[in-house]
VOZA-18871 format. One record per residue (C-alpha): residue number from 1; residue in three letters; x, y, z. Coordinates in pm, 1 decimal, decimal comma. Each point is the difference from the previous one (the first is absolute). Example, Ala and Ser with C-alpha at 12.3 -4.5 7.8 and 13.67 -1.06 7.14 Angstrom:
REM VOZA-18871
site pos 1; code ala; x 1230,0; y -450,0; z 780,0
site pos 2; code ser; x 137,0; y 344,0; z -66,0
REM end
This chain:
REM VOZA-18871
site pos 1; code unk; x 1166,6; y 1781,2; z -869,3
site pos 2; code unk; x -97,6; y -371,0; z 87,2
site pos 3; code unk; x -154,5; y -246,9; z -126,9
site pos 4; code unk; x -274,4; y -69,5; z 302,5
site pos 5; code unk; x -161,9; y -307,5; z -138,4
site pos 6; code unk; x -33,6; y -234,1; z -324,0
site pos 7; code unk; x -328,6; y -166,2; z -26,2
site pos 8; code unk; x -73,8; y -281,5; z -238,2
site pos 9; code unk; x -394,6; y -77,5; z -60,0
site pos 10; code unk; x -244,1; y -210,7; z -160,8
site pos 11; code unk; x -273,5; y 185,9; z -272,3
site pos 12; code unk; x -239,2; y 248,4; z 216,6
site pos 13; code unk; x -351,3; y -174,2; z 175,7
site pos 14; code unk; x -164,0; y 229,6; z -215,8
site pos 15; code unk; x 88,3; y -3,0; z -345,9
site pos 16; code unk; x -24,3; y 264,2; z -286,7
site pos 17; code unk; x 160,3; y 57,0; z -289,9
site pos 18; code unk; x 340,6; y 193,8; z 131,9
site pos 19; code unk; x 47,8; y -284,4; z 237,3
site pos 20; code unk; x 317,8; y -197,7; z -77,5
site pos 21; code unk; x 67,7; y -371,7; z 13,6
site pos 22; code unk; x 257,6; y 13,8; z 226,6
site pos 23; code unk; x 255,7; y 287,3; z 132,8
site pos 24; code unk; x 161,5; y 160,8; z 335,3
site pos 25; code unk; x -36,3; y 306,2; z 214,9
site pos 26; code unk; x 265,9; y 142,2; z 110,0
site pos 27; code unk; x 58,3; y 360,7; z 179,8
site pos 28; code unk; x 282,1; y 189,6; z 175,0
site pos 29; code unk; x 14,8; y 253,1; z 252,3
site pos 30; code unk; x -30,8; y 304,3; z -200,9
site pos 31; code unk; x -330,9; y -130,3; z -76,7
site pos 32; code unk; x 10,7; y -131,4; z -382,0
site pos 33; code unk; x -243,3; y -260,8; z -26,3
site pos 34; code unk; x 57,7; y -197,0; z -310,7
site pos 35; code unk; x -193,9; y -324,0; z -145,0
site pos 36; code unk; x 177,1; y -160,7; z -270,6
site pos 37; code unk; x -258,6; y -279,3; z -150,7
site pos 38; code unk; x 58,5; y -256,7; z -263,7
site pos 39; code unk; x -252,2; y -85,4; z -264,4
site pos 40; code unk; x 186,7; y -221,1; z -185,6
site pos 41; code unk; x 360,9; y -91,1; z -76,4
site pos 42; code unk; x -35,9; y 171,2; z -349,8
site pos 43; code unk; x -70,1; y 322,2; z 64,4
site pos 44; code unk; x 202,0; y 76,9; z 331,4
site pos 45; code unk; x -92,3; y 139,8; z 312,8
site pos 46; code unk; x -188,0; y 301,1; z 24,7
site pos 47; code unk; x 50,3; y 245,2; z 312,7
site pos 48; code unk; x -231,9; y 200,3; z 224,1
site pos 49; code unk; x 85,3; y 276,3; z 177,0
site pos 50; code unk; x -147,1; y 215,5; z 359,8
site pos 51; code unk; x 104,1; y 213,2; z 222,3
site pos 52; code unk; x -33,6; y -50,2; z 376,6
site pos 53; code unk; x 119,5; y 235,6; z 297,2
site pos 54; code unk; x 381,7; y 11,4; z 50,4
site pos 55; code unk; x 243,3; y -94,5; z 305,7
site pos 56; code unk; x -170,7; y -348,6; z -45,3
site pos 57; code unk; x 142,1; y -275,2; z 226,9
site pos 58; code unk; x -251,6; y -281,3; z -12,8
site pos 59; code unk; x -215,1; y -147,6; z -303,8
site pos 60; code unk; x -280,0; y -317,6; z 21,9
site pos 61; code unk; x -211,2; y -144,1; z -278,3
site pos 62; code unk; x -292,4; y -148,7; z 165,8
site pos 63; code unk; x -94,0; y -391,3; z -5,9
site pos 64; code unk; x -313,9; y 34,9; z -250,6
site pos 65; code unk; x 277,1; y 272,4; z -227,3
site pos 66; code unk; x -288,2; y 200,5; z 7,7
site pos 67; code unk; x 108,2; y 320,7; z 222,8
site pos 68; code unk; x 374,7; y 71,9; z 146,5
site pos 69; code unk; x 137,5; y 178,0; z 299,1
site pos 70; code unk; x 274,9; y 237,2; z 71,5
site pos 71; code unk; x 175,3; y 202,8; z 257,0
site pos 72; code unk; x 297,5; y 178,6; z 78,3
site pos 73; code unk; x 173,7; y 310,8; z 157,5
site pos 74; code unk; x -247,8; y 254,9; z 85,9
site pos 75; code unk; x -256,2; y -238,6; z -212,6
site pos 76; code unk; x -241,0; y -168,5; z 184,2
site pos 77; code unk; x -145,7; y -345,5; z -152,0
site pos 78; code unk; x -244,3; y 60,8; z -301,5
site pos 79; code unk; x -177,0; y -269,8; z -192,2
site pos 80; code unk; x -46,2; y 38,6; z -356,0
site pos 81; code unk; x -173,3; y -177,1; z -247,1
site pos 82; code unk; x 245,4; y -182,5; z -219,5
site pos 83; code unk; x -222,0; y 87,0; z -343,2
site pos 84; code unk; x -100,5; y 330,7; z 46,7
site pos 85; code unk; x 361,7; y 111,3; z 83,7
site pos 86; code unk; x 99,5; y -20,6; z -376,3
site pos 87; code unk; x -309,9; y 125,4; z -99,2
site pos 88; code unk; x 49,8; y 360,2; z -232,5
site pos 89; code unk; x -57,2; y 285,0; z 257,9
site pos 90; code unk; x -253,8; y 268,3; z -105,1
site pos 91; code unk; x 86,2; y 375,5; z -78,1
site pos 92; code unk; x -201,6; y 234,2; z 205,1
site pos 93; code unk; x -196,4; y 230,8; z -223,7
site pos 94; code unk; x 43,3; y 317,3; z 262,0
site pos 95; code unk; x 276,2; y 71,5; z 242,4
site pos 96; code unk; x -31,9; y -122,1; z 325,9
site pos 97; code unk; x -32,2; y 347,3; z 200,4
site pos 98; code unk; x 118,0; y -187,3; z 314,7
site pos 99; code unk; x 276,5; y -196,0; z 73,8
site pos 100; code unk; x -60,1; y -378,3; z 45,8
site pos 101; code unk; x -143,4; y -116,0; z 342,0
site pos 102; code unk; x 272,3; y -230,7; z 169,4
site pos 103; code unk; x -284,3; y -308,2; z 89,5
site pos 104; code unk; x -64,8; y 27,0; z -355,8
site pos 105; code unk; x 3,7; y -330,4; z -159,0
site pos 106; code unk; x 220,3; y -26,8; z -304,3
site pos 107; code unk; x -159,6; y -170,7; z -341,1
site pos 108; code unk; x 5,5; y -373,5; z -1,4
site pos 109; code unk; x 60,1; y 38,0; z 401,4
site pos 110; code unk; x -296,1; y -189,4; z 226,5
site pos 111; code unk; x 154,5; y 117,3; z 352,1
site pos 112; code unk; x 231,5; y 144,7; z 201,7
site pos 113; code unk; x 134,2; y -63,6; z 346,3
site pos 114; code unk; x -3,8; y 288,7; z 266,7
site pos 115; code unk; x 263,7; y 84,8; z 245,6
site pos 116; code unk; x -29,7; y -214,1; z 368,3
site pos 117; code unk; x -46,2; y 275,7; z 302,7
site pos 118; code unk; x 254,3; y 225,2; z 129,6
site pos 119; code unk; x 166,6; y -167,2; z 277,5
site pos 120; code unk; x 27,0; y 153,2; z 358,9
site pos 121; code unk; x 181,7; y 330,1; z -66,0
site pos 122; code unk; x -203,4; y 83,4; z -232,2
site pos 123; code unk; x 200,8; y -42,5; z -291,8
site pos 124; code unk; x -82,7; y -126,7; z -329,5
site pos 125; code unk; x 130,4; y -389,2; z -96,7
site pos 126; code unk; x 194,8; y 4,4; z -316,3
site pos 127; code unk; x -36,9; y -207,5; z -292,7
site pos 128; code unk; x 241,9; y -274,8; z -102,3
site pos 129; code unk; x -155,3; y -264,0; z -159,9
site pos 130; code unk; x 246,5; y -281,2; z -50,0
site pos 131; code unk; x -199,6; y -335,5; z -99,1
site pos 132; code unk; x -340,7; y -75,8; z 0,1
site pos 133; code unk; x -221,6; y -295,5; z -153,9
site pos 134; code unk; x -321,0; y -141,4; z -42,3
site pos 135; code unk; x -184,7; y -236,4; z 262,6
site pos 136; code unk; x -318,5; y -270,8; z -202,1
site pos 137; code unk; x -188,9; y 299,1; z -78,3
site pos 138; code unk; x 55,0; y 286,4; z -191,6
site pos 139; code unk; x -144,0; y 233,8; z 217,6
site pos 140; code unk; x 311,6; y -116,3; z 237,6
site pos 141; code unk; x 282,8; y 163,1; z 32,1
site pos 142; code unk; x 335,7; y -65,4; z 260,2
site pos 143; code unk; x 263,5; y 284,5; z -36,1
site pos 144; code unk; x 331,0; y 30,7; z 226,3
site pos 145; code unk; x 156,4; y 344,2; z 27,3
site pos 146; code unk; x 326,0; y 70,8; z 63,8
site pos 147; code unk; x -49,2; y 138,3; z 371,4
site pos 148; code unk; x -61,1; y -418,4; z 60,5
site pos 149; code unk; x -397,1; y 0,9; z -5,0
site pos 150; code unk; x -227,9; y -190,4; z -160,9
site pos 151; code unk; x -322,3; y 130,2; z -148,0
site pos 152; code unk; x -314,8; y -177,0; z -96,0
site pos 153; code unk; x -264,1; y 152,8; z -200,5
site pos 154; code unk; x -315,9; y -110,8; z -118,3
site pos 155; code unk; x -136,2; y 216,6; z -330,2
site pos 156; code unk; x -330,8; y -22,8; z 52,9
site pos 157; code unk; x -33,4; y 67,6; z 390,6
site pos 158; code unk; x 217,4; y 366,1; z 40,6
site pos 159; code unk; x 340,4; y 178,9; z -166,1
site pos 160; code unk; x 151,6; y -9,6; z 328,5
site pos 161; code unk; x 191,5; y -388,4; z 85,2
site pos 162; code unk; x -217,3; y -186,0; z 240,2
site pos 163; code unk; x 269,0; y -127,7; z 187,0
site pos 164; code unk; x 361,9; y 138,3; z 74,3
site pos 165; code unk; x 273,8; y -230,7; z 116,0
site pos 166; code unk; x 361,7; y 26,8; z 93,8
site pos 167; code unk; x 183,2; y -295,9; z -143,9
site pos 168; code unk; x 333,4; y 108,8; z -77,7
site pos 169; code unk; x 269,7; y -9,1; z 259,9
site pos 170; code unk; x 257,8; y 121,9; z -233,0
site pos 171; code unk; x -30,0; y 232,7; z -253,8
site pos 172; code unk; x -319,4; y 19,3; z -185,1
site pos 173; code unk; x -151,3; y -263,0; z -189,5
site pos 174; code unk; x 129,8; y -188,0; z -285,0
site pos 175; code unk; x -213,8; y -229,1; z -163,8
site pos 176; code unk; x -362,9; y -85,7; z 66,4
site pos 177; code unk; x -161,3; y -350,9; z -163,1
site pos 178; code unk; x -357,1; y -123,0; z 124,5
site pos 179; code unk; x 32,5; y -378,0; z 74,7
site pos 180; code unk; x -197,2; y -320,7; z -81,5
site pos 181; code unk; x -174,4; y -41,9; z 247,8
site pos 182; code unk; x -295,2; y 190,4; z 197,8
site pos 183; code unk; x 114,4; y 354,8; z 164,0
site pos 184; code unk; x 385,0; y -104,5; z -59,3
site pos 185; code unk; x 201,9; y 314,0; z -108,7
site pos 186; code unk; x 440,9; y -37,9; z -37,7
site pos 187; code unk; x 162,6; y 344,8; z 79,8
site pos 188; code unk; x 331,7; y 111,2; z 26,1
site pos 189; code unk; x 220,1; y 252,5; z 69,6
site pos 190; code unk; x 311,5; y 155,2; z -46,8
site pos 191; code unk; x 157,4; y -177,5; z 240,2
site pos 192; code unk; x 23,8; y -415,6; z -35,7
site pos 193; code unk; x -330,5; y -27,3; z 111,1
site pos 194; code unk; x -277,0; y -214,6; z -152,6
site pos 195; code unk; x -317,1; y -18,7; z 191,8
site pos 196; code unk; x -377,2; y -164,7; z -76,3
site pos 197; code unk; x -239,6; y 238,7; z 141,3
site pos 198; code unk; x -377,4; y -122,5; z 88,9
site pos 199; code unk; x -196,6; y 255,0; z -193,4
site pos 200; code unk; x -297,3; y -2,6; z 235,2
site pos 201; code unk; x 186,0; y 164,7; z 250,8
site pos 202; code unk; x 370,9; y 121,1; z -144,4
site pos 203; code unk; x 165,4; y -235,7; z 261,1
site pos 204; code unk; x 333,1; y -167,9; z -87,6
site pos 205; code unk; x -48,1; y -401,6; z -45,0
site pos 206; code unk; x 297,5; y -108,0; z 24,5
site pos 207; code unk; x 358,4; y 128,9; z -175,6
site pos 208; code unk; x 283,4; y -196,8; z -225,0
site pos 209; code unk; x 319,0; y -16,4; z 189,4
site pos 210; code unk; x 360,4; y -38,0; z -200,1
site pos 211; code unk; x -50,6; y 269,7; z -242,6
site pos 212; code unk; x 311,6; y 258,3; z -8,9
site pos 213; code unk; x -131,4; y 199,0; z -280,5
site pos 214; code unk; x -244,3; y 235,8; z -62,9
site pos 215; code unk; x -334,3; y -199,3; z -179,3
site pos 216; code unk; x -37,9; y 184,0; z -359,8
site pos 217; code unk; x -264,2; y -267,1; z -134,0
site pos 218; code unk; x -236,0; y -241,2; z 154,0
site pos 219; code unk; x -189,1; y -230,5; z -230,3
site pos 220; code unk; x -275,6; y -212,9; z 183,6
site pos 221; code unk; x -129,6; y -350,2; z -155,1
site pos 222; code unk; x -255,6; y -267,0; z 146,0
site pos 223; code unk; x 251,2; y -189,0; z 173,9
site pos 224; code unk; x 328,5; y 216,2; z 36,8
site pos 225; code unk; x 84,4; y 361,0; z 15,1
site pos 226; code unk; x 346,6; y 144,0; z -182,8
site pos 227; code unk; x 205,8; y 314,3; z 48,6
site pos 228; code unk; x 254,4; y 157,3; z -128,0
site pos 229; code unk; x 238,2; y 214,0; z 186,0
site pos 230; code unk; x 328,9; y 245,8; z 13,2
site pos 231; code unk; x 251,7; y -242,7; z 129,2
site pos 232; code unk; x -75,7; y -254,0; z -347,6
site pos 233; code unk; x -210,7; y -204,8; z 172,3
site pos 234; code unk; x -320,6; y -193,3; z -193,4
site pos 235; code unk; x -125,0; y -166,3; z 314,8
site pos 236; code unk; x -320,7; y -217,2; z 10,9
site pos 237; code unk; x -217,7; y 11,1; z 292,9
site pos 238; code unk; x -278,9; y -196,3; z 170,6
site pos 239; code unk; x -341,6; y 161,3; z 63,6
site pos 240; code unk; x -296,7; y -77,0; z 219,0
site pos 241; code unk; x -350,3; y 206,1; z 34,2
site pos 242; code unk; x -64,7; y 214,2; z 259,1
site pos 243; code unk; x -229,7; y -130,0; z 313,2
site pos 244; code unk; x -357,4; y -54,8; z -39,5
site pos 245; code unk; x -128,8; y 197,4; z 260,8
site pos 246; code unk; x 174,9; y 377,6; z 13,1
site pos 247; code unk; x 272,8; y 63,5; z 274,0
site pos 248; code unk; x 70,3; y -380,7; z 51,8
site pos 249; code unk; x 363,7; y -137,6; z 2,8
site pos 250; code unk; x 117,3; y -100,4; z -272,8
site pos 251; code unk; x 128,3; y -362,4; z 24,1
site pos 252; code unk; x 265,1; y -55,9; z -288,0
site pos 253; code unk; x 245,2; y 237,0; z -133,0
site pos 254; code unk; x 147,5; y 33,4; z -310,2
site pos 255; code unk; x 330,4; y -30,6; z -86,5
site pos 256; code unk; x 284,8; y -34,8; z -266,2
site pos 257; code unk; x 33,0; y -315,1; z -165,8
site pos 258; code unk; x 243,5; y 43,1; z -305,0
site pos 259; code unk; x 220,1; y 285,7; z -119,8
site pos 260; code unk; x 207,6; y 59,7; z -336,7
site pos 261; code unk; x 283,3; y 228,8; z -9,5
site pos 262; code unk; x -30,1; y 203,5; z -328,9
site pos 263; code unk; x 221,5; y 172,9; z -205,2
site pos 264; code unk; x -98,6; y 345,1; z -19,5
site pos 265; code unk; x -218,0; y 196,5; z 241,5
site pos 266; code unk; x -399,4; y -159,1; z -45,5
site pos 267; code unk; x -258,4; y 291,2; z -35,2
site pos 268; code unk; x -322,8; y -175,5; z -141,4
site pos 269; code unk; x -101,3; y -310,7; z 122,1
site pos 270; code unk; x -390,3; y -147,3; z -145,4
site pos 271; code unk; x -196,1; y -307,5; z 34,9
site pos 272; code unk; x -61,2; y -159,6; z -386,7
site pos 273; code unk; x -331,8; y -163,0; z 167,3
site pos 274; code unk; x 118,2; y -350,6; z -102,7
site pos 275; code unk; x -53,2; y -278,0; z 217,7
site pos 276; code unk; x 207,1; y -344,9; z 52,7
site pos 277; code unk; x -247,6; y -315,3; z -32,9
site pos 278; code unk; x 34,4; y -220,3; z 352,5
site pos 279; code unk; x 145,2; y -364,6; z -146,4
site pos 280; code unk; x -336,7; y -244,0; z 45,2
site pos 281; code unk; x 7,3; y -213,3; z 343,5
site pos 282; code unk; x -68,8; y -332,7; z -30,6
site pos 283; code unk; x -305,6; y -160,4; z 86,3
site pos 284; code unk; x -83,2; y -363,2; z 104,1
site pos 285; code unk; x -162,9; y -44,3; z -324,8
site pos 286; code unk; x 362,5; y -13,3; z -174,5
site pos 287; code unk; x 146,2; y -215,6; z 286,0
site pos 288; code unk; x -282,6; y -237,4; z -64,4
site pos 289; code unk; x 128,2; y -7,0; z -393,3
site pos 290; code unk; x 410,0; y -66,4; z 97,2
site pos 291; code unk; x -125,8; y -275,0; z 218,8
site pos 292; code unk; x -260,8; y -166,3; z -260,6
site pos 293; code unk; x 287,7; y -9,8; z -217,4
site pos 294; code unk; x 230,9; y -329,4; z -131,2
site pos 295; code unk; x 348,1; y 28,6; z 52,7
site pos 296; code unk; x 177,2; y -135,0; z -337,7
site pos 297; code unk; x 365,7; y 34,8; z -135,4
site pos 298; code unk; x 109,1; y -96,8; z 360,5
site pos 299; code unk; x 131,7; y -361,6; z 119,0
site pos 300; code unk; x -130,9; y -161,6; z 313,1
site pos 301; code unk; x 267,0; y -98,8; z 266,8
site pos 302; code unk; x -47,4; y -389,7; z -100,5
site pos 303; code unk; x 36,8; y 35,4; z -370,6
site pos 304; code unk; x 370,5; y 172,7; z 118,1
site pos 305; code unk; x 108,5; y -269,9; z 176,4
site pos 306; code unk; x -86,8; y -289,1; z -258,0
site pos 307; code unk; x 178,7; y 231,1; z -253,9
site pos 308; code unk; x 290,0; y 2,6; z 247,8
site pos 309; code unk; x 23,5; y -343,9; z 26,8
site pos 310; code unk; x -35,2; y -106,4; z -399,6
site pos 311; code unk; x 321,9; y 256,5; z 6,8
site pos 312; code unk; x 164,5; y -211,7; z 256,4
REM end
């Protein structure tokens, strides 16, 4: 068993009276969802449990903390909402005569993917879900399976992913994280590469060169993008949106500008949201004020050299 994901939050959008102040999310793979929430220092935290599907390999609280996402081995991505999963499940009055439909959505669950096509031969595609996240809507999903492809989905439009793309080159995929800018999506794999993909049409943008690890975490900001990877390495990279118009060349690349050697092997690498003020540039305004200004304190070059000569 592993822990999959910890998830701090802020109090729900929509408030009632088992809502907490403040708390964290945090699930593993056997699918043991647990909120712990603190009301107050005084009385301790208080804990809320659920149960999700097992074999779990990837967990994602949505921006608006409203509905989360999972997906895994032989678990295809399901949204939930984040309330009604700890809501008390109802006991059947009668015995269900027949088993339980497989497309049969789960209590608290809002939707489910569904398997891509079989490929060529025929065959059917497994499922290895191995990161996924939200794009700016929650009806948006990005997941990366472990066959290298990444899958986009849109809730409302079909179960199926609208588009399938093969991004990984080596391994499957290791970390997803939907950029700052418009249709900018970071992938990587289980190689040492780190790619931003152009979401309107899966094609690679450009690729971060000088990475000998494979990239665990990515954590993109406004201005800079981080990751964290398996040879120590916190490295900070430069970004820049994708083309205006679709299939264009894209003119700058990103690349590496700083690196710190750590200690002990980085796993988890987030953005804290905080922002550096730019120092104020002067204006002509203050150079008209230094030059308005009398100089006192200082001596003049004659009143020097009549205090010379009174010495002499």
């Amino acid at each position: 068993m592993a822990l999959l994901k910890l998830f701090k939050f802020s109090p729900y959008p929509r408030q009632n009276k088992q809502d907490p102040n403040s708390g964290a999310f945090s699930c593993t793979s056997n699918g043991a969802l647990r909120l712990a929430s603190l009301s107050s220092e005084a009385e301790g935290p208080s804990f809320h449990l659920a149960s999700l599907p097992t074999r779990l390999r990837a967990w994602r609280m949505s921006t608006r903390q409203e509905t989360f996402a999972y997906g895994g081995d032989e678990v295809d991505v399901s949204v939930w909402d984040a309330e009604r999963a700890f809501a008390p499940q109802s006991t059947p009055s009668e015995p269900e005569s027949k088993k339980r439909k497989r497309d049969t959505l789960f209590p608290g669950e809002l939707w489910r993917a569904k398997n891509v096509q079989n490929d060529n031969l025929g065959l059917r595609q497994p499922l290895r879900i191995t990161s996924l996240t939200y794009l700016s809507s929650p009806h948006h999903l990005v997941s990366g399976t472990e066959l290298g492809s990444v899958r986009r989905y849109d809730t409302r439009a079909a179960r199926r992913p609208l588009s399938d793309w093969k991004i990984g080159k080596a391994g499957g995929i290791r970390s997803i994280e939907n950029g700052k800018a418009d249709h900018e999506l970071f992938v990587s794999d289980s190689g040492s590469n780190l790619y931003a993909v152009d979401l309107r049409n899966g094609q690679i943008a450009y690729g971060y060169q000088g990475i000998s690890g494979a990239v665990v975490s990515i954590a993109p900001s406004t201005s800079f993008l981080a990751s964290a990877s398996l040879d120590r390495y916190v490295r900070v990279h430069s970004t820049f949106s994708p083309p205006k118009q679709v299939g264009q060349q894209q003119e700058h690349q990103g690349e590496v500008l700083d690196k710190i050697f750590m200690k002990s092997t980085p796993t988890v690498i987030t953005w804290d949201h905080a922002t550096l003020q730019e120092p104020a540039v002067p204006t002509q305004e203050d150079d008209d004020v230094w030059e308005t200004m009398v100089t006192t304190g200082v001596d003049s070059d004659d009143d020097l050299r009549s205090r010379k000569k009174r010495l002499d």
